[in-house]
C-alpha positions in Angstrom: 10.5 188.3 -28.0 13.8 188.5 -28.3 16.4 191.8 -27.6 16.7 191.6 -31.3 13.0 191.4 -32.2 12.5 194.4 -30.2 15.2 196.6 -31.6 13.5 199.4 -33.5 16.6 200.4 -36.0 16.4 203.5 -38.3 18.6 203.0 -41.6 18.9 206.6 -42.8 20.2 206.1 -46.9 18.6 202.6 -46.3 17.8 202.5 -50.3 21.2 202.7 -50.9 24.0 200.4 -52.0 25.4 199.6 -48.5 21.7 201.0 -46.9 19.7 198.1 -48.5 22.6 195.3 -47.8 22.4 196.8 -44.2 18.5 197.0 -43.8 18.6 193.5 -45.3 20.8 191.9 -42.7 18.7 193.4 -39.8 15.6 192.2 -40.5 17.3 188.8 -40.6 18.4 189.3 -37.0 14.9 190.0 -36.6 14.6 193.9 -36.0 12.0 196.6 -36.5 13.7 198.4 -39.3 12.6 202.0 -40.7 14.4 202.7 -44.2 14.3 206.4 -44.2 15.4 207.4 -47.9 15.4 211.0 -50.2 15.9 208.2 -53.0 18.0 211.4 -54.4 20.5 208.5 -55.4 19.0 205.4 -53.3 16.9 202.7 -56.0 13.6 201.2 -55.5 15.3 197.9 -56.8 17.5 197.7 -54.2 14.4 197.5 -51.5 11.9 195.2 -53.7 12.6 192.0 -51.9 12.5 193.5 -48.2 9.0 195.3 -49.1 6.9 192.3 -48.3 8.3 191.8 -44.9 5.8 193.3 -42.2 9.0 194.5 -40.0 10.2 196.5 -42.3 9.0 200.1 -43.2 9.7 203.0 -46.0 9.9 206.2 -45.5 10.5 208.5 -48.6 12.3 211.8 -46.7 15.3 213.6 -47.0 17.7 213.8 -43.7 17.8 217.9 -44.4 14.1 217.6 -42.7 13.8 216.5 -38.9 13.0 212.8 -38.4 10.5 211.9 -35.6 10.4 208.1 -34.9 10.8 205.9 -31.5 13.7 204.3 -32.3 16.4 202.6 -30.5 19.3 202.7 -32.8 20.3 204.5 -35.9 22.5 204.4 -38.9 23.1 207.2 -40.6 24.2 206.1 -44.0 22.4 209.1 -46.1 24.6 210.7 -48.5 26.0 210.0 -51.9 29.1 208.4 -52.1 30.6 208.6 -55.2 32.2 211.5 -56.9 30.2 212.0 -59.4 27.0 211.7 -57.6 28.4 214.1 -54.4 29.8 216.5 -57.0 26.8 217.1 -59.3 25.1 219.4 -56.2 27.9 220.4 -53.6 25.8 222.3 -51.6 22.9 219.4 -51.1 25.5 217.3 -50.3 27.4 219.3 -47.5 23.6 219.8 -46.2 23.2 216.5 -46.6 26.2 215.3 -44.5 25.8 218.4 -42.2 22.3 219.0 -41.1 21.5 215.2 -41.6 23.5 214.6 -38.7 22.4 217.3 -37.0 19.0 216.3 -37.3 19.8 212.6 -36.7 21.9 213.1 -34.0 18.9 215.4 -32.2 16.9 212.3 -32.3 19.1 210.3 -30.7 19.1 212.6 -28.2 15.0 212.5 -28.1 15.0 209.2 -27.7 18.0 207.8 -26.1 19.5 205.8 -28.8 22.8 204.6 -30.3 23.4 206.3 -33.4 25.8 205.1 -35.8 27.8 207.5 -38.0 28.7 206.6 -41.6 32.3 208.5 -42.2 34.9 207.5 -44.9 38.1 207.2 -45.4 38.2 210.7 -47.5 38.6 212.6 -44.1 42.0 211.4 -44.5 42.3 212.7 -48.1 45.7 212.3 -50.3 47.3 211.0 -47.1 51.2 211.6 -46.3 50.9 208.8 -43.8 50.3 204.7 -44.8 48.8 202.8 -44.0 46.6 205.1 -42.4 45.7 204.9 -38.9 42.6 206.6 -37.2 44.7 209.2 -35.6 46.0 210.8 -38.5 44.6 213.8 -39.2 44.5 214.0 -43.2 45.3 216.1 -45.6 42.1 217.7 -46.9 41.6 220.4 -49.6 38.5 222.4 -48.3 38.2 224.2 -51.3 38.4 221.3 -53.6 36.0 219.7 -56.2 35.7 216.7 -53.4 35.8 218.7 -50.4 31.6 219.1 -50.5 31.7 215.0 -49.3 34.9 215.4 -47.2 34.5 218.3 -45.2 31.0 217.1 -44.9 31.9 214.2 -43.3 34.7 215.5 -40.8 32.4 217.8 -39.6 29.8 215.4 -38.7 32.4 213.6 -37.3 32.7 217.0 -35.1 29.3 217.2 -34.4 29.0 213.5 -33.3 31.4 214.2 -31.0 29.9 217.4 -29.7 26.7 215.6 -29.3 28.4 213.1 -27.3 30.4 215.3 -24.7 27.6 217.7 -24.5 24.5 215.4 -24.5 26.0 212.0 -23.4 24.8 210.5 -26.6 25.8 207.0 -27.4 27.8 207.8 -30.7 29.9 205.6 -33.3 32.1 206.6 -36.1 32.9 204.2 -39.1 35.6 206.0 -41.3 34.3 203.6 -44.2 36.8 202.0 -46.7 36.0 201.9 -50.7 33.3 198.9 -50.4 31.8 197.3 -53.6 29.2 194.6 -54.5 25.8 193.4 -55.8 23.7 196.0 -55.8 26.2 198.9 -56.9 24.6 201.5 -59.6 26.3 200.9 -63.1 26.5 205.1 -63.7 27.8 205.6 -59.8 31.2 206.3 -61.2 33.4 204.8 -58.8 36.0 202.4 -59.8 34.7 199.0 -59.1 31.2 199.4 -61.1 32.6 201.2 -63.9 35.3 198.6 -64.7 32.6 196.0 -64.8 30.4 197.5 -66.8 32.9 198.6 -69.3 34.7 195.3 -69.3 31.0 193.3 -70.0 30.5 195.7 -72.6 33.4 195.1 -74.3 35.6 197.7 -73.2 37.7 199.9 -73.3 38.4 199.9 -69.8 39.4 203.5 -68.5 41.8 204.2 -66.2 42.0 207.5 -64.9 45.9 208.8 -64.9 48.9 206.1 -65.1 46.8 203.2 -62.7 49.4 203.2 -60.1 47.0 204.9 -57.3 45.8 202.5 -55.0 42.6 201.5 -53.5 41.5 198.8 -50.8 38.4 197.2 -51.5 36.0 195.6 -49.0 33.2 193.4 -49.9 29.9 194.7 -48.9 28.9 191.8 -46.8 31.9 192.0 -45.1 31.6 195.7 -44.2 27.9 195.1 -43.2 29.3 192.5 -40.1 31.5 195.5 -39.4 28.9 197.8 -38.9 26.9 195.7 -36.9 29.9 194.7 -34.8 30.7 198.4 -34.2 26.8 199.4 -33.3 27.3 196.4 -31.0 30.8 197.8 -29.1 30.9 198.6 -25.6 29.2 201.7 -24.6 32.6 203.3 -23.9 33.9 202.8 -27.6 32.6 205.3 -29.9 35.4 205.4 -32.6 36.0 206.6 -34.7 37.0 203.4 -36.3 38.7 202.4 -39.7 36.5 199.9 -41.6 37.8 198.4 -44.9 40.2 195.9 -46.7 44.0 196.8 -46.1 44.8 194.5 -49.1 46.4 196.8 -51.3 45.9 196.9 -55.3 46.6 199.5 -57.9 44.1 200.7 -60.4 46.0 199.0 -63.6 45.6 195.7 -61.4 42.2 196.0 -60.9 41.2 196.6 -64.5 43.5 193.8 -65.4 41.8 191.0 -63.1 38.5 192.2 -63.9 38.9 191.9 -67.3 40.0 188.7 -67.0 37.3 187.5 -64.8 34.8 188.9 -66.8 36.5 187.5 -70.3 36.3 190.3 -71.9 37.9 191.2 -75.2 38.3 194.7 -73.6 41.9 196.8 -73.9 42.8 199.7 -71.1 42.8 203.1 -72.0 44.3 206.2 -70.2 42.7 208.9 -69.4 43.8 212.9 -67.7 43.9 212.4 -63.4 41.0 212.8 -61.5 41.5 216.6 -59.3 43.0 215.5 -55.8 42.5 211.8 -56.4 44.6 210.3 -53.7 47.7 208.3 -55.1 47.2 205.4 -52.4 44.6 204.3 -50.2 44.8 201.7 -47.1 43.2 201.3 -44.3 45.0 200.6 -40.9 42.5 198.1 -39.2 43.9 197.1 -35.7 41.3 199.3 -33.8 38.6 197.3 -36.0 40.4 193.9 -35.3 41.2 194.2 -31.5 38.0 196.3 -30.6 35.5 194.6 -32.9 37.1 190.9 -33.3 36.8 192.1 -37.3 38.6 191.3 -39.8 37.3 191.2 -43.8 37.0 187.5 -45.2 35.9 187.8 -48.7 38.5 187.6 -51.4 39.1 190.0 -54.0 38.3 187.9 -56.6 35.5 186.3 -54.9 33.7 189.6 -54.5 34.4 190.9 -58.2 32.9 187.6 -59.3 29.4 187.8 -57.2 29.3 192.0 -58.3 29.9 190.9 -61.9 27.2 188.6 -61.8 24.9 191.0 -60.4 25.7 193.2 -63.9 25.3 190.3 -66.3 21.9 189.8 -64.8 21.1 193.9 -64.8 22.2 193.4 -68.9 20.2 190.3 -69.9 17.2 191.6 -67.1 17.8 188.3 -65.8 
């Protein structure tokens, strides 16, 4: 067998958006892969075609409960990810990113293996620096309506960290970028799926504030190569490490292409700010580039064409 046939890889969130694309593309590079889910906002749908494959393995658990499994890497991808998902139970979701680690973390520890760490780019929160680089510190509101998610995630940023000076675990850091894709759930809320779907519904298309914030937008296969890549780094390199698109694009110029990609007959319509939405949003990917050799290949319009094919075929039940 094969290094890769014997990896034994826990996905933690694995029923996820990015979890299933991830658990997907390991069991293509042959791995053992354990899909540990809470399915709190993870789908069934988005595991149905890996079920059949004897490598890989479901396990229906929330990451607030110690894991026991021999394993030889981990992902920890198991919180929600969208505001409105994070923000409809704060405190699950500060558990979620704070004890999950904790408990995921402790069985790296066990059992001597790599464990990945799924951050974001919300540790860096409305930023005063751009693009923004890994060693800015950010500009956080801890008492805010998104500080559940990004307090959450700093401090199991601290704890990987911890874990590694203390423990001599083999820790990574991805400070993940606004991804999108097949796959996506239409009522998520974030920007990407709820254009589409209003746009293939005829519109309107709403626009929080005046859509001149900015967002940089990844394609999901793209940012599953990244991941890999980073679990792959040099034992010395633990992050963490940007990972996103640093092409740049305002909200208004989102809905507009959208809307023209999806021909819809749909108008724009503005609605009051989101509270602390950043105003702009890029990623500074040299670390990524010179440590990983990775750089994002998939063009905007590319991507928003493959995710609004994926909601035409949810609509028609194609």
């Amino acid at each position: 067998m094969s290094r890769a046939q014997r990896r034994r890889v826990l996905v933690a969130g694995g029923a996820g958006f990015l979890g299933s694309h991830l658990c997907r593309a390991l069991l293509d590079d042959g791995c053992q892969v354990l899909c540990l889910d809470s399915f709190v906002t993870g789908r069934a749908r988005n595991l149905a075609p890996l079920l059949d494959n004897p490598r890989f393995h479901l396990v229906r658990q929330d990451v607030t409960e110690p894991a026991l499994a021999e394993v030889d890497e981990i992902y920890n991808l198991a919180c929600p990810a969208s505001p409105r998902h994070y923000q409809s139970d704060p405190v699950h979701t500060t558990r979620t990113s704070v004890v999950g680690a904790l408990n995921l973390l402790e069985l790296a520890r066990q059992q001597g293996a790599r464990i990945l760490q799924a951050s974001t780019s919300e540790v860096y929160g409305d930023p005063e620096v751009h693009p923004q680089p890994e060693s800015y510190h950010g500009r956080v509101n801890a008492i805010g309506p998104r500080a559940c998610y990004d307090e959450g995630k700093r401090c199991a940023e601290t704890l990987c960290y911890a874990y590694r000076h203390q423990y001599g675990v083999a820790v990574k850091i991805a400070r993940i970028f606004n991804t999108y894709g097949p796959q996506m759930d239409a009522d998520d809320g974030r920007v990407v799926s709820n254009f589409i779907v209003q746009a293939l519904a005829g519109g309107p298309v709403t626009i929080y504030g005046d859509g001149r914030q900015t967002r940089s937008f990844c394609y999901v296969d793209d940012m599953v190569d990244a991941l890999l890549a980073l679990m792959a780094s040099p034992d010395g390199f633990c992050g963490p490490v940007n990972l996103g698109n640093p092409d740049e694009i305002s909200m208004l110029e989102l809905a507009r292409i959208v809307i023209g990609l999806t021909g819809s007959p749909a108008g724009i319509v503005h609605t009051h700010p989101a509270a602390d939405d950043p105003a702009r949003r890029r990623p500074d990917i040299a670390l990524a580039s010179g440590m990983l050799g990775w750089v994002p290949r998939t063009r905007l319009e590319d991507g928003l064409t493959r995710t609004i094919d994926y909601f035409a075929s949810l609509r028609t039940g194609l």
